[in-house]
N, C-alpha and C positions, 0 to 999 in steps of 0.2 A: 557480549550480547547473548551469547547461547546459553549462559546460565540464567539468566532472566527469562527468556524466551521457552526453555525449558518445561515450564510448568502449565503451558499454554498452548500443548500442542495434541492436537487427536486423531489417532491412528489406531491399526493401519485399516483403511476403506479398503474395499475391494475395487480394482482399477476399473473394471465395467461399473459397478456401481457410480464411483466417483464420475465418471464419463457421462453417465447419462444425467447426471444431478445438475452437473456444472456446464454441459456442453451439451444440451440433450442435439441429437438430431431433426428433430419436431420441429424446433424453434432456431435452427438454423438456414431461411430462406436458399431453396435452391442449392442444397446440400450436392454434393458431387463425390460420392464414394470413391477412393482412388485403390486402385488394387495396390497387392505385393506379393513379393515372391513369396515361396514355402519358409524359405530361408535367408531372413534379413539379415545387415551388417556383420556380415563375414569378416571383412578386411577390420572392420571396427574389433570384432571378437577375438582375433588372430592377434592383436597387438601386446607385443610382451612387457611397455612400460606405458604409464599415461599418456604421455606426451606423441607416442607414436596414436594416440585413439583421436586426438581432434577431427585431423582434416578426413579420414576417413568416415567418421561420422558424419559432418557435414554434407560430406557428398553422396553417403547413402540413407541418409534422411532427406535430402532437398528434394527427392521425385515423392515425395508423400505431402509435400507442402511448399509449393512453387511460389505460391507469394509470400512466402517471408523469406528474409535472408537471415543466411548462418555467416557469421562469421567469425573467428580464430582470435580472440581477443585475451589467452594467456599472460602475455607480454606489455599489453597496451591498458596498464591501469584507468581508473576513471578521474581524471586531475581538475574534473569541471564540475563535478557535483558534490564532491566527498571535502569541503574545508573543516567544514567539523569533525571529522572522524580522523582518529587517531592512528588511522592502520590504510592500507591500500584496498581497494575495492577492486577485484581483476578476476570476473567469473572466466573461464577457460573459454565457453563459447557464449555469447551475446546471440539471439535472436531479434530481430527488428522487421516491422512494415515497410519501412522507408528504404530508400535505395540511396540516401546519401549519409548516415551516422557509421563511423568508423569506430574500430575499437570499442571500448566501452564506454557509451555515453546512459548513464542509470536515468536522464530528460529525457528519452526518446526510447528505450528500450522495453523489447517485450517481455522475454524469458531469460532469465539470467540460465545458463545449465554448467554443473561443477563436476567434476572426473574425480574420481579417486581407483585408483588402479591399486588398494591393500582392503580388504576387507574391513583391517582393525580401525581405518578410519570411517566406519559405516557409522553413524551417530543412532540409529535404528536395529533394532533386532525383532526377530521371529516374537508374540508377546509368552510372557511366563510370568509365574505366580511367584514372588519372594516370599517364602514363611515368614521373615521375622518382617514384613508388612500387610498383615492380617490377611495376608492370602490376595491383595490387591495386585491383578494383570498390571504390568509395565512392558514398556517396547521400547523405550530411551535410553540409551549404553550411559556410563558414568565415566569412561576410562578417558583419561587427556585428549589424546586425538580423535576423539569420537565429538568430543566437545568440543576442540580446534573446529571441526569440522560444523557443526552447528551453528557456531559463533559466525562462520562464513556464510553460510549459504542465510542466516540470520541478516547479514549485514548487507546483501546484496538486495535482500526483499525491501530491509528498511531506507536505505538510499533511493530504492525505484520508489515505493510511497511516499517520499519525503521528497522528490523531487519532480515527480505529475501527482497532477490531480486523478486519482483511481482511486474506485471502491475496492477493489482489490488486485491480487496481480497471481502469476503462474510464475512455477519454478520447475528445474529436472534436476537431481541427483544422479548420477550414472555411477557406480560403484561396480568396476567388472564385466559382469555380464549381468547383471540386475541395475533396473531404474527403478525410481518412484518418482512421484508427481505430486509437488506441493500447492496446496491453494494458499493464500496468507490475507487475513484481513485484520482488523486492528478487536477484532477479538482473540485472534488467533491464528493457529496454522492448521490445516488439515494435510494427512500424509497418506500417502497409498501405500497400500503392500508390494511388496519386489514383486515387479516387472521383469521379468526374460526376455529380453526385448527381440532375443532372436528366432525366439522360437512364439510367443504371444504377442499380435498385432496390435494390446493396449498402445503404447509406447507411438507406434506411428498414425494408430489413430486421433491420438490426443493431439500430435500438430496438425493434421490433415484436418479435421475439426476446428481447431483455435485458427489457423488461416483461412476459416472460411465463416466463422463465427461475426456475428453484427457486434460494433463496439463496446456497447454494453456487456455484452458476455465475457469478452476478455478481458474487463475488469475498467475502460476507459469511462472517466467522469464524462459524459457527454453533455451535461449541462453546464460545462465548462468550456469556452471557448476561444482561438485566438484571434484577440482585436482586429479593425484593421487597420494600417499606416496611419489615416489621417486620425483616427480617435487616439488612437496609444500616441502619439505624439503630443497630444490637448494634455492627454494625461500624466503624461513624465514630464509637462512643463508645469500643472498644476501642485501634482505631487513631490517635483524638485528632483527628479529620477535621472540616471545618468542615461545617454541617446540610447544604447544597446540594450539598457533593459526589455527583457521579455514580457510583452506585458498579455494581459487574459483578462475574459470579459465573461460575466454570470451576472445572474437577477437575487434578488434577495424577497420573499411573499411578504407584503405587509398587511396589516390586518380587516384592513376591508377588502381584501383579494386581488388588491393590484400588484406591485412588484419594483425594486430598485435596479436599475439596473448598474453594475458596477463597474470598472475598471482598475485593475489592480498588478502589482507584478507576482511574475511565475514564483514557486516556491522555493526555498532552499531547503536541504534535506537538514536534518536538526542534529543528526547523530545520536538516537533514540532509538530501541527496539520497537518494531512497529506496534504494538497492544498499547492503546490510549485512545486517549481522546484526539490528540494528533493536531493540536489545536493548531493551526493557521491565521495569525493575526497582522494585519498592519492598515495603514492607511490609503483608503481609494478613493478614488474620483466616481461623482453620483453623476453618469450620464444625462439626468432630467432637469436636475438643479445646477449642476456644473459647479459642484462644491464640491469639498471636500468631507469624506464619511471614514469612520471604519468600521473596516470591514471584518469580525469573524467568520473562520471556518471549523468547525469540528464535528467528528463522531460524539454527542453527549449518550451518557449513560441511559438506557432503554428502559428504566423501570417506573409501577406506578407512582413508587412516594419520591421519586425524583424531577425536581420540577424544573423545565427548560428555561436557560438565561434568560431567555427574552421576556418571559409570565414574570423571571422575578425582577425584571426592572421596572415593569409594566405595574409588579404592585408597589414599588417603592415610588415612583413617580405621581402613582395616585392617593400612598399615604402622604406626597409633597414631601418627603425627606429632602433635605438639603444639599447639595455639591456632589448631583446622584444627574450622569449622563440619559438621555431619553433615547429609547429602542425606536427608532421609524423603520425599521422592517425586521422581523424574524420568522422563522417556521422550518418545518422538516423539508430535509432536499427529498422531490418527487420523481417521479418519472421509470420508473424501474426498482422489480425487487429487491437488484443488488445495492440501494441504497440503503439497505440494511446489511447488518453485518450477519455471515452466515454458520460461523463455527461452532456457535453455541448447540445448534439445532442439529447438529452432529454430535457431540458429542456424549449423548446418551443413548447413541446406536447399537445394536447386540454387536457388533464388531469392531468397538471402542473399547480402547484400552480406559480408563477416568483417568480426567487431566489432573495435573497436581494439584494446581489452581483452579478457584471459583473463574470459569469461563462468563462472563457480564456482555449479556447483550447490547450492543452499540445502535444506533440510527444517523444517519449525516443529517447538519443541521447549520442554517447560517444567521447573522444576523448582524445587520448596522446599527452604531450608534453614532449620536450628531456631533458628537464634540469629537474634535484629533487634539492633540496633543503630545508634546516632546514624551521621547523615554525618561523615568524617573533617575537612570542613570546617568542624562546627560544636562543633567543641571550646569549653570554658569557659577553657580555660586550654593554656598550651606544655607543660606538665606531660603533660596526658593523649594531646595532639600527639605527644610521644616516648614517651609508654609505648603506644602504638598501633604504632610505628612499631618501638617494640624487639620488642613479642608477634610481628607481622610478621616480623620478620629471624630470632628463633628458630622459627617454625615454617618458612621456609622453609630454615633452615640443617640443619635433620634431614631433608630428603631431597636438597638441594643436595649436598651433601657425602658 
């Protein structure tokens, strides 16, 4: 995942900068400055291998940010969200709001933060100019373990988006005596410059900030919500869901300005680097009608000549093309800025390194259509395999042609 992810990352921010952009104070109701000493995480700084730095850290970051919990989740992989992923998922310390998720659960979790106690595995460096690439500033190391290291803290971002509904999420790297501080959204990643955490108060301002920050700011989908008992129950017997499904509850705009409202189960993490469209599909239950819908979710692409699903079922349905499902509700998710993706707008910063990749502005975006139906892979038979595949070719063959 870190070679993919690679070419999509924009740094290094300045860590006040980054602070006030993503967490400004302004906009955190009833903010409460918490002091610190001259000289933080001593015991954390004194530690001569990784593993002696967790609980130290824990305990000299908890008085900077009382309501979230640290916990020491080295050992305690993530065994409930990660099926599709090929490797273990086990950030060193898990951050959370909640006071009951143990270990590492990537459903519930705030800030994933990863230790490395060797420089060589810092996947980031000071930025410099390579001659033989026309003089273009880079800050991304190439060496194995710099890219082991990438791939991880890559893979702990994509689990947590792939498994809640966020517009984006926060991460720490601790390398030493240096942090940085990553934002991640499905444009990209944004990186701070090392952080001295013991000597510069970024580092414990950014949690004293993010535990006091409104859920929007920390990245949580708030137009996302969980059902309650009696609905999610109508709904796992409508939709054929097993009891324990987790199920969640959103609206969907429809075109006279009303709205769907839906019922659907929680997500699975896909085992995808988060940059995409991040599509989220499957079949839910329409609160109004008491039928059954599905439901899209995704970031679509943000640009003018790119035209939203939903506009183009809307003209297929009103050229009458054939065996072509009808949109009863689509439109851009509202409510806050962060339903747009924000790393593009960074990364032509004078203190931007240029990403490798064309960084593509994203927008969150949902939409039902009225027809459900089985997956094309679970046919009973080759029979219904090609009569899927013939409806397919005639309805594309009436606006094809």
């Amino acid at each position: 995942m870190g070679e993919e992810m690679r070419g999509y990352i924009v740094g290094p921010m300045p860590a006040w900068k980054f602070l006030e952009k993503f967490l400004p104070v302004d906009k955190i109701p009833q903010y409460t400055s918490i002091g610190r000493p001259k000289d933080a995480f001593p015991l954390t700084l004194r530690a001569s291998k990784e593993a002696d730095a967790y609980l130290p850290f824990i305990n000299e970051m908890r008085p900077f940010a009382p309501r979230l919990r640290f916990v020491d989740s080295h050992n305690l992989p993530d065994t409930k969200n990660c099926g599709t992923f090929m490797f273990q998922v086990k950030p060193d310390v898990c951050v959370y709001s909640d006071d009951y998720s143990e270990g590492c659960d990537s459903s519930t979790l705030d800030i994933p933060i990863e230790f490395k106690w060797d420089i060589a595995h810092d996947p980031f460096d000071t930025p410099f100019t390579e001659e033989d690439s026309l003089g273009i500033k880079k800050f991304i190391k190439t060496t194995n373990k710099a890219k082991d290291t990438l791939g991880q803290i890559t893979a702990y971002a994509a689990v947590q988006l792939g498994s809640q509904y966020r517009t984006h999420a926060f991460s720490v790297l601790i390398v030493e005596d240096c942090a940085r501080i990553l934002r991640w959204d499905r444009e990209g990643a944004i990186v701070t410059e090392p952080i001295e955490y013991g000597a510069d108060p970024a580092l414990a301002e950014f949690f004293s900030r993010y535990s006091q920050a409104p859920l929007e700011m920390r990245g949580v989908d708030t137009t996302v919500t969980v059902t309650s008992n009696a609905e999610a129950q109508v709904a796992r017997e409508q939709l054929n869901l097993a009891p324990a499904t987790r199920m969640l509850k959103t609206s969907v705009l429809c075109p006279d300005g009303s709205s769907v409202q839906v019922i659907f189960p929680a997500p699975t993490a896909p085992g995808l680097p988060p940059v995409g469209q991040a599509t989220q599909a499957c079949p839910a239950y329409d609160v109004n009608t008491k039928k059954m819908v599905f439901f899209k979710d995704s970031w679509r692409v943000d640009l003018p000549n790119v035209l939203p699903e939903g506009e183009t079922y809307a003209k297929l349905n009103n050229a009458h093309v054939c065996n072509m499902p009808m949109c009863i509700a689509c439109g851009d998710v509202g409510g806050s800025l962060e339903q747009q993706t924000q790393t593009v707008k960074s990364s032509s910063a004078r203190w931007a390194c240029p990403p490798l990749k064309t960084v593509v502005p994203h927008i969150h975006y949902r939409l039902a259509l009225n027809i459900v139906r089985s997956k094309l892979t679970q046919f009973c038979c080759t029979r219904e395999l090609v009569q899927a595949i013939h409806d397919a070719s005639i309805g594309g063959s009436s606006f094809v042609y």
